[in-house]
N, C-alpha and C positions, 0 to 999 in steps of 0.2 A: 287512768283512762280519760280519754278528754268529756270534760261537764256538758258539750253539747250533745254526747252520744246518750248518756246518762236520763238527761231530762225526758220528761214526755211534752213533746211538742203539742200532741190536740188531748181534748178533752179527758178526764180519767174514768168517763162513763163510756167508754169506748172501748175495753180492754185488746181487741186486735191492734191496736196504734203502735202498742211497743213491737211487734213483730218486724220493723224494717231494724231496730235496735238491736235483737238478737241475731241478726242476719250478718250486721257488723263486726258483730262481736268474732275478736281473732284467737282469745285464751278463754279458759274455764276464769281468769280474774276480771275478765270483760265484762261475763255472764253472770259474777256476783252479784256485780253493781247492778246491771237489769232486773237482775232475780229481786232483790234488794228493796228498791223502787216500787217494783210489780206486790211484792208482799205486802208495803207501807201503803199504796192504793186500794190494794184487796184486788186487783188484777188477776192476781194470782188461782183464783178463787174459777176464774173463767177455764173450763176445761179445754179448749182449747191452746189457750197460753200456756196453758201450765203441760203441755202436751209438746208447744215448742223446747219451751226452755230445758221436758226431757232430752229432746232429741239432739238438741245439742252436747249435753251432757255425754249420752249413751255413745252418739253416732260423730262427731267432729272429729277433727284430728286433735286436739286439744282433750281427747274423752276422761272424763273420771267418775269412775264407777261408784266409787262411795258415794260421792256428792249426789249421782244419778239415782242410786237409791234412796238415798233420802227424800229426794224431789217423789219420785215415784211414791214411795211409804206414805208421804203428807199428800196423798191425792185423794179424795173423800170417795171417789166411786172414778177410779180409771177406764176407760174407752179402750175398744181391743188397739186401736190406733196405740196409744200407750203402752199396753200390754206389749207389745208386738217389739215396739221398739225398745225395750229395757231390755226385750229378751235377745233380739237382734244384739245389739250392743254387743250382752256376755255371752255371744256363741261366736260372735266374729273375734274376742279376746283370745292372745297366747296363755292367759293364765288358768293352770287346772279347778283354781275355786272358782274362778270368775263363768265356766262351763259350766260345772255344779249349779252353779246358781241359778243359771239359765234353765234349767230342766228343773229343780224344785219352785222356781217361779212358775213355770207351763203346770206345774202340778196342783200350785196352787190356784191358778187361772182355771182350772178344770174343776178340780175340788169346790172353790167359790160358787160357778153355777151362774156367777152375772152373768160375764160376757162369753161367747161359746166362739172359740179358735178359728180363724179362716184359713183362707190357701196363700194370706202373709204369713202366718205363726210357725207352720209346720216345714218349710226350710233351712227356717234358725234351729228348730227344737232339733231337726233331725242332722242341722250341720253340729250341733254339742253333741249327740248323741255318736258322731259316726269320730268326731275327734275326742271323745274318752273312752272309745273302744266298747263303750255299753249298748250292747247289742239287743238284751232283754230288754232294756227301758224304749230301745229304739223299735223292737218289735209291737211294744204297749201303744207307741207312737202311732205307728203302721195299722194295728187296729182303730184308732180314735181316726185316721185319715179314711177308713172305710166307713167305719158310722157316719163321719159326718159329708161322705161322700161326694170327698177330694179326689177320689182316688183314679181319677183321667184327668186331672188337672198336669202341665206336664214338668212343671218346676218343684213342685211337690214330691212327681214320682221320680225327675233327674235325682232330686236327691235323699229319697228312698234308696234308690239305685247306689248312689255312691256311699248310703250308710252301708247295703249288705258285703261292695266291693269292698272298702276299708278295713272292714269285719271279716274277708275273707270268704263271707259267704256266695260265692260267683253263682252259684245254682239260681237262688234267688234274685239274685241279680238283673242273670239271664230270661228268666222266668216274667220279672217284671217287666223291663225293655222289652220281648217281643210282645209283651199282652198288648203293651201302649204303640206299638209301632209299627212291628210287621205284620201281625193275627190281621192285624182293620184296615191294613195300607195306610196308614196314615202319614205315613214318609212322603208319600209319593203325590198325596191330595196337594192340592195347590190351597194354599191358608189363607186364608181371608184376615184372622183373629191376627193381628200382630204379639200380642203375648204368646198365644198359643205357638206362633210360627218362633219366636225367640225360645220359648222352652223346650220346642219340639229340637230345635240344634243342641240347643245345654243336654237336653237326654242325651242324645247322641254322642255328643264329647265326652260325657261320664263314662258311659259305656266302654266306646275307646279308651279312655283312662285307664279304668280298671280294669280292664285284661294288659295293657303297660305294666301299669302298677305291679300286674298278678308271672309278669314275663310272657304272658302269650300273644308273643307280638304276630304268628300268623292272624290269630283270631283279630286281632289289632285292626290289622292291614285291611286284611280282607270287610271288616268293618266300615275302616274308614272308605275304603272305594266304593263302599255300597250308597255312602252318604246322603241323602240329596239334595244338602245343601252343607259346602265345607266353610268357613270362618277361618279365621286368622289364628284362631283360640283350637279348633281343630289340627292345624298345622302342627301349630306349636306341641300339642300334647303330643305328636307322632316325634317330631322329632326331640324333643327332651327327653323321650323314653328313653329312645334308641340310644342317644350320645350317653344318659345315667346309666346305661344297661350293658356298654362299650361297644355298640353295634356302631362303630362311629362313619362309617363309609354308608352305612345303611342312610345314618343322618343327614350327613351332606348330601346325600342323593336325595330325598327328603325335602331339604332346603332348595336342589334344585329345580326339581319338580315344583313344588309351591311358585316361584318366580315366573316359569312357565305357561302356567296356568292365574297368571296375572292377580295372584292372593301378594299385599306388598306384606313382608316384611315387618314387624312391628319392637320396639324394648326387648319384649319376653323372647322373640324367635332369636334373636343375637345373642342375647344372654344361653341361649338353651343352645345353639351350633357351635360357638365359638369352644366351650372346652372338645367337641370332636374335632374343629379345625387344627384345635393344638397339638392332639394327640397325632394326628396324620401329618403335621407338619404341612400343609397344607398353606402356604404364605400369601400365595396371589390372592388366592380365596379370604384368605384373613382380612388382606389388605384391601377386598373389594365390600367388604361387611363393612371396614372402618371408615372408607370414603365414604361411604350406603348413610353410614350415621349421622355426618356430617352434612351431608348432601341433604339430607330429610330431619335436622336440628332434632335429632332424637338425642335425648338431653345424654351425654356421656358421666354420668355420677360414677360414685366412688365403685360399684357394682362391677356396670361394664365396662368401668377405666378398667380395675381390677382384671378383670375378662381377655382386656384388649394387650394389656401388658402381660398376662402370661401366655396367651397365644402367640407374639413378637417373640417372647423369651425361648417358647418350644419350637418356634419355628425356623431357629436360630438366627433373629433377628434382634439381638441383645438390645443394640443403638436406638431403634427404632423404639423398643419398650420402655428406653430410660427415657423417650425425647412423651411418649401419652404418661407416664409416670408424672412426666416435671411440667404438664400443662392442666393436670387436675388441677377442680378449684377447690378440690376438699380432699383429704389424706387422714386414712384411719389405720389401724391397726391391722386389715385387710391389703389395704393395696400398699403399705411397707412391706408386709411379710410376703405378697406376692413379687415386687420387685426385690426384696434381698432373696429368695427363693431362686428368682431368674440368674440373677448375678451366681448364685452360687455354680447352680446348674451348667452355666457356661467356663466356669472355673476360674473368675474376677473375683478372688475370696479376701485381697485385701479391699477394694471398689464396695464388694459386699459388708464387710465393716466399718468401711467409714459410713455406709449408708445405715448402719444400725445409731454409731453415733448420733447421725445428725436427726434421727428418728426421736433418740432422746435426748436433745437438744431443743427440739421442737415442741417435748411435753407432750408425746404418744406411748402410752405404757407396752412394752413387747408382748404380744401376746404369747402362748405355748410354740403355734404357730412360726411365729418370727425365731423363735429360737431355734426351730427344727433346721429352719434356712440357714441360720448363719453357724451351727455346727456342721451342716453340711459341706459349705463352703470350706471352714475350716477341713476337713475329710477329702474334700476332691485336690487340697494346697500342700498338704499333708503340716498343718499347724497344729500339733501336738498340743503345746501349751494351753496356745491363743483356746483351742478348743473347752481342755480346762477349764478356764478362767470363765468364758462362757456360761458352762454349764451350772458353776458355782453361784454365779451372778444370777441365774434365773434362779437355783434355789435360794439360797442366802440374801439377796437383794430386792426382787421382786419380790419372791415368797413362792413362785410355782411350783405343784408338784408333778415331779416328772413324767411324763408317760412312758408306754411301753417304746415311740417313737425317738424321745430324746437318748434313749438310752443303747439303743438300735441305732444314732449316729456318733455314740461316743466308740459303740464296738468297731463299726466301720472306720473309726479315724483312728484306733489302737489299732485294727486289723491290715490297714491299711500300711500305717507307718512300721509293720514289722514287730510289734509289739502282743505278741500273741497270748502268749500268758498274763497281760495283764488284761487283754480281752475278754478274757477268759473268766478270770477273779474276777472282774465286775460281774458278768453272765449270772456268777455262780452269788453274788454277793445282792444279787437286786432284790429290793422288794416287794418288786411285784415278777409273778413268773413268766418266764422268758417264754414267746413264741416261734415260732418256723423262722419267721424273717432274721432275727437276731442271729438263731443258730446259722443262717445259712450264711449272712456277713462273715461271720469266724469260721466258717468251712469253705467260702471262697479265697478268705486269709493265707487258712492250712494250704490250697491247691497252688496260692502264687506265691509262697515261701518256701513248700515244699514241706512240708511237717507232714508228715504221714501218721506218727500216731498218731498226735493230738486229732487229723483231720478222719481219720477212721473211728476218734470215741465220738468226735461230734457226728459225724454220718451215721452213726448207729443211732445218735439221739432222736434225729433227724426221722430216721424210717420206725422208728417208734409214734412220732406224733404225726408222719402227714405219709403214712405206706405208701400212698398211689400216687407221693408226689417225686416225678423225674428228676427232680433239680440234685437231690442230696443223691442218687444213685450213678448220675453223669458225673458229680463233683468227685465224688468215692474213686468210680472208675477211670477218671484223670486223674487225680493222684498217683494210683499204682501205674497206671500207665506212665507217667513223668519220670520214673523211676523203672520203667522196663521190666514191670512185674505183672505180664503179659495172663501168667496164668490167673492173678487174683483179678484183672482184669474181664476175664472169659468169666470168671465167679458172678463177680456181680453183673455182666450183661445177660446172665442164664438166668439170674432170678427174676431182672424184670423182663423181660422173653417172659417165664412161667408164669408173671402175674400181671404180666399183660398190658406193662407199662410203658409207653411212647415217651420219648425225648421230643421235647418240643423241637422245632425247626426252626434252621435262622429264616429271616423274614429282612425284607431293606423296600421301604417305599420312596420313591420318589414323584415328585409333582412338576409336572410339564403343561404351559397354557391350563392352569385349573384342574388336569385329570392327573389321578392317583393313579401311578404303573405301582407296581406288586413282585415284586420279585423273591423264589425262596432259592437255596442253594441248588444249583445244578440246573436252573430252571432254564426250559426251553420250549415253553407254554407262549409267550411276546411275538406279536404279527410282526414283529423283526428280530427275534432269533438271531438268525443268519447276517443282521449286519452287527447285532449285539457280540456274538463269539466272535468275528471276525475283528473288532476292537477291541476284544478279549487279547486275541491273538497279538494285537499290534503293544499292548502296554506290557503285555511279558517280553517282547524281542527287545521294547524300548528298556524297559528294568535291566534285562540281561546285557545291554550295549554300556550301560551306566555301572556292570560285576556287582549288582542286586543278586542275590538268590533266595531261592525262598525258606522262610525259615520253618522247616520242616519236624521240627521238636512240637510245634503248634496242632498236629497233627495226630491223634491220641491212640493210633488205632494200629493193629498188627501190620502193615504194608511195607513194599518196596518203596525205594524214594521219589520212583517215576509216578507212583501212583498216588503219593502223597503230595507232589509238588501238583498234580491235575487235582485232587481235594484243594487243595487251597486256591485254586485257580477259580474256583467256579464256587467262594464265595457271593453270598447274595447282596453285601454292600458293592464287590468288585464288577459283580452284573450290574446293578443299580447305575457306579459312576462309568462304565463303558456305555448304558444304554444317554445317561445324558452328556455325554461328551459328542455322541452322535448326534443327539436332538437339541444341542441350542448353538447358538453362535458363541464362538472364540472368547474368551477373558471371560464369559461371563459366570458367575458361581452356580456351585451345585450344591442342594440342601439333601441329603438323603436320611432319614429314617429307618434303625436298628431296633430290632426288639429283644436283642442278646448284647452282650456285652463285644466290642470292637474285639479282636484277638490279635496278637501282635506279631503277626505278618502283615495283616489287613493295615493296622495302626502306621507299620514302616512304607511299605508299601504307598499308602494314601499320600503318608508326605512327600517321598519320592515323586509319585504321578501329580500333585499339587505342581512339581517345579518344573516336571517336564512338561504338560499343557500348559502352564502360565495359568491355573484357575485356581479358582477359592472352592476347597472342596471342605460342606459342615456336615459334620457329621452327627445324628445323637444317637446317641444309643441306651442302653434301659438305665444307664446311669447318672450320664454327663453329654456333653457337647465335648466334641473334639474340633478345632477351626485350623486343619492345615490350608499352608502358603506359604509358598518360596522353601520347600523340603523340611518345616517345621511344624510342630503341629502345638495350639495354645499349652494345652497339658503338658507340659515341658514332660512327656514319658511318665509321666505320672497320672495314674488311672486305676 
């Protein structure tokens, strides 16, 4: 540290003089040196100073706890000012002693009897309290807030409030917020108190919060509109619920609302829209968050780079994700594994590898994460080996142990390449037990190879662990179907009939000028219907002028073939690309969004209509990106 910061410039009967010297100070080894000094003068001695140098300790970015205790420990009679701030410190820390400590220190702060706790103390003690789930200690809290008669304080009671919602206890919750808010009208008084008026909104977002937190997003809603005064912070909490919750259309409307009503935008609301932008495929909208960023120097870190490259990636906007990928100024473990993630996703699985190299080349260790990506890549390439060799590398090399995930894309890339039985033997060989997802990779296997027993033991595995779940009862009932086994077909569509089981619905979104159209199969709900089937009509005449037919094996169900060629006609991706072939100008691409897997009429079909409009038509669907153009499609048929 440089020796002019060091010294004390005025007199050492002065002990506030070193206070611009701590101010300077950039690390906890800055602050020795001060400390150091300040002791050798007897400085130290001044409870003031010695109240600084905690708070640097407790509260800087540079904080160390030990060291903060020590300083606090040699304090001959601490001030609540102190008290306060040791304990702030270990309640704002991730670590679960470092919380502990905080609530045996409030204990002993009480127990002592010097200094008696204010309406600074009881924030911190109640934020340790509500993040180690101790509810009792935090109730003990909530009585000492009444004795000493905090308790219409409203930062105190915000988070009261979010100790009972964290705890689960909504009654209470609810109980407290309306005592402080709506019983007295205190919403609606015009504040004077600037604290008060700032804790009066912190109540309020807590509240919101915790019915988020709790899924009761009516209560949510109907909360936040009552507001009477909504923040940025506000905002933010509605829409992070919704997009953490998968209400992600809810969000974006959310986001849009907020702009409307003139609230800008801030880090957290970007961070919190963009994974539902992705999910909706939503590109324009991405791309108007990303300019939004740039435009208003909101710092793009490794976070919301992260954010912004797999939005690009889901949005099927590959180019554009590698191009915010290669202009971060910082690259962690994070945003490699979300761009080899993306590359996977879109089916560039050698692109995807070399970028795992140059990952480690650069001195970034793989996390679990990174690995998931680039077997997946592996798996949509159908790289057998290469996948291997991966997988061994993370154990054997790195040292990771595998999750239930990695091993869930080694089945998919056996199940994939044909390799059924040995899908199988790993399922059966892992050591850790297999879940629904796994089984259903190797019973989607069984359906596109045709294995009927093997995919009849797994279907039975299947309705053993998840009964009420559709997926293993459709996969079962396609198989026999594949096979023209019409009656064990009627079998199992009777049982889920009897137990009351719904097949999910295909589903195809697409995004026109910023709004999300909706489309499910056979749908004819769209304020243009009537010009959508009529280009319905026009891409089957153009198919059938090109001796397209359709392929009607894709079609699982007892019918004639007139009636199975109109099922395939009025899938909801083949809505989706007729409604935007209508709605944009010529050449230009179409991104549509699947929530089922492509099925290969849709798949041939697409590349065909790709060559006849001259367009770029992406597709994702719950697995991968499909990019036809010019009657090809990237997946060279493999999917």
């Amino acid at each position: 540290m440089n020796s002019t910061i060091c010294k004390p410039t005025i007199s050492p009967l002065r002990p506030s003089s070193l206070f611009p010297h701590i101010t300077l100070c950039k690390t906890i080894r800055d602050l020795k040196q001060v400390h150091a000094i300040m002791i050798k003068t007897a400085q130290i001695h001044d409870p003031l100073a010695a109240a600084e140098v905690l708070r640097f300790c407790a509260l800087s970015n540079d904080r160390n706890f030990k060291y903060a205790r020590k300083v606090f420990d040699q304090m001959r009679q601490p001030n609540c000012f102190s008290w306060n701030t040791i304990i702030r410190g270990l309640s704002e820390s991730n670590d679960d002693d470092n919380l502990l400590g905080a609530l045996l220190l409030f204990c002993r702060m009480v127990c002592d009897g010097f200094v008696q706790p204010n309406q600074f103390t009881f924030p911190s003690v109640l934020k340790a309290c509500a993040r180690t789930a101790s509810i009792r200690e935090g109730k003990q809290a909530h009585g000492l807030v009444v004795k000493y008669g905090l308790d219409s304080d409203e930062f105190v009671v915000s988070n009261l409030v979010r100790l009972y919602v964290m705890c689960g206890i909504i009654e209470d919750a609810h109980v407290l917020f309306h005592r402080n808010v709506i019983e007295f009208g205190k919403g609606d008084a015009v504040m004077t108190n600037k604290r008060r008026d700032e804790g009066m909104v912190v109540l309020w977002n807590v509240m919101v919060d915790g019915y988020v937190r709790l899924g009761m997003f009516g209560a949510a809603r109907e909360l936040f509109d009552r507001m009477p005064q909504r923040s940025v912070v506000s905002w933010n909490v509605m829409i992070s619920g919704y997009a953490q919750n998968g209400f992600f259309k809810e969000a974006i409307e959310m986001f849009r609302e907020m702009q409307m009503e003139d609230v800008y935008p801030n880090y957290v609301t970007l961070v919190s829209v963009l994974p539902a932008i992705s999910r909706l495929g939503a590109l324009e909208l991405g791309k108007w968050v990303h300019l939004y960023a740039e435009k208003k120097e909101i710092d793009i870190d490794d976070v919301l780079g992260s954010a912004l490259v797999d939005m690009y990636s889901k949005c099927g906007s590959i180019e554009e994700a590698l191009q915010v990928f290669e202009r971060l100024p910082k690259k962690n473990a994070i945003t490699w594994s979300t761009v080899i993630g993306g590359l996977a996703m879109h089916g560039k699985a050698n692109v995807a590898i070399d970028y795992f190299s140059r990952m480690d080349r650069v001195g970034v260790t793989p996390s679990d994460v990174t690995y998931i990506g680039v077997l997946s890549a592996c798996s949509h390439a159908g790289l057998v080996d290469e996948g291997k060799y991966f997988f061994n590398h993370m154990v054997k090399v790195v040292g990771l142990e595998p999750r239930i995930d990695h091993y869930g894309c080694m089945v998919d890339l056996f199940g994939r390449a044909g390799l059924l039985e040995e899908a199988e033997k790993l399922i059966l060989n892992m050591p850790i037990k297999p879940d629904d997802v796994i089984w259903k990779a190797l019973l989607g296997a069984c359906k596109m190879y045709g294995n009927m027993e093997m995919g009849k033991r797994v279907a039975e595995k299947l309705m053993d662990m998840a009964p009420n779940d559709s997926g293993s009862y459709v996969a079962l009932s396609n198989i026999y179907a594949s096979s023209g086994k019409w009656e064990s077909v009627a079998e199992v569509r009777l049982t889920m009939k009897e137990m009351d089981i719904q097949k999910d619905p295909g589903c195809s979104w697409i995004e026109l000028d910023g709004e999300i159209h909706e489309f499910l199969v056979e749908d004819d709900s769209h304020h243009r219907a009537k010009e959508i089937h009529a280009m319905l009509e026009e891409i089957s005449n153009q198919l059938k002028l090109i001796g397209y037919r359709p392929n009607t094996a894709q079609v699982l169900l007892n019918m004639d073939e007139e009636e199975k060629e109109s099922a395939l006609h009025y899938h909801s991706e083949k809505i989706a690309v007729a409604f935007g072939l209508i709605s944009t100008s010529p050449h230009s691409p179409l991104r549509i969004v699947k929530n089922l897997r492509v099925c290969e009429d849709c798949h041939s079909s697409m590349k065909l209509i790709s060559n006849i409009y001259k367009r770029k038509i992406i597709v994702r669907d719950r697995k991968r990106f499909h990019h036809f153009e010019d009657g090809s499609c990237s997946c060279g048929d493999y999917w």
